[in-house]
C-alpha positions in Angstrom: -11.7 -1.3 -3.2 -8.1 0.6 -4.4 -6.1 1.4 -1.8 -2.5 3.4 -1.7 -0.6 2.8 1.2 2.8 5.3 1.6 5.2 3.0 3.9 8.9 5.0 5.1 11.9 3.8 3.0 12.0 1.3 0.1 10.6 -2.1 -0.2 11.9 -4.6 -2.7 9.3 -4.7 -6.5 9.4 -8.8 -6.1 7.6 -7.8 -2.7 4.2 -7.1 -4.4 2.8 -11.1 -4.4 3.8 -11.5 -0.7 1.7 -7.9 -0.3 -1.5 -8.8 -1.4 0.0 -8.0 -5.3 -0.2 -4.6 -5.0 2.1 -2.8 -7.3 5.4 -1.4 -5.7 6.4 1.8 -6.6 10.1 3.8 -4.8 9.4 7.7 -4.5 12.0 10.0 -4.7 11.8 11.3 -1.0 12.3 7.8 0.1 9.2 6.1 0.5 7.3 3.3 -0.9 3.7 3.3 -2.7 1.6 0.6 -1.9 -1.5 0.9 -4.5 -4.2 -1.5 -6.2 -7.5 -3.2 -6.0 -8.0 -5.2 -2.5 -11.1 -7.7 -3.1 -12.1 -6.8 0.9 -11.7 -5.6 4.2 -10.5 -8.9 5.2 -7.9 -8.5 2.5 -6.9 -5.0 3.8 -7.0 -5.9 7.5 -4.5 -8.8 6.5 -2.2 -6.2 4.6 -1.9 -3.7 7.4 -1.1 -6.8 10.0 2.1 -8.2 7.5 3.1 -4.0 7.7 2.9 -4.0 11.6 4.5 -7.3 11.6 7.3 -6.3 9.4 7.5 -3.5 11.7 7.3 -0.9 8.5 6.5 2.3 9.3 2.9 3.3 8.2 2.7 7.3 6.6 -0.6 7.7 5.2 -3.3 5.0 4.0 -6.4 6.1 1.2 -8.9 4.0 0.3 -12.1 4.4 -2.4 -12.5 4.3 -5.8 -9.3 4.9 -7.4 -10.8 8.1 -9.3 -11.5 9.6 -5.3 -8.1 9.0 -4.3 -6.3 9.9 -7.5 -8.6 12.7 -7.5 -8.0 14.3 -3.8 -4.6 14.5 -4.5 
């Protein structure tokens, strides 16, 4: 499944392993894109517990195929 996770303020590129490798992306107002393939829900559900722990602050989560995401935009 892609997913793109927007998490408030800026999270370090060499972060992407430790965050199931999802690619790392800074946005000009601040925020960090979290987006990529996640092999499961299990995979997901694992993801959004290392962002609580962290205690990053969540903004919006999508999830599909990456052409219904992109696309609803």
């Amino acid at each position: 499944m892609y997913v793109e996770i927007r998490i408030k303020g800026t999270l370090k590129p060499d972060w992407s392993d430790w965050l199931e490798s999802l690619n790392v992306s800074h946005q000009a107002n601040g925020e960090t894109l979290l987006n990529g393939q996640l092999p499961d829900q299990a995979a997901l559900l694992g993801l959004l517990n290392r962002i609580h722990d962290l205690n990053l602050q969540l903004i919006s989560f999508s999830q599909g195929d990456q052409s219904e995401v992109l696309k609803a935009k």
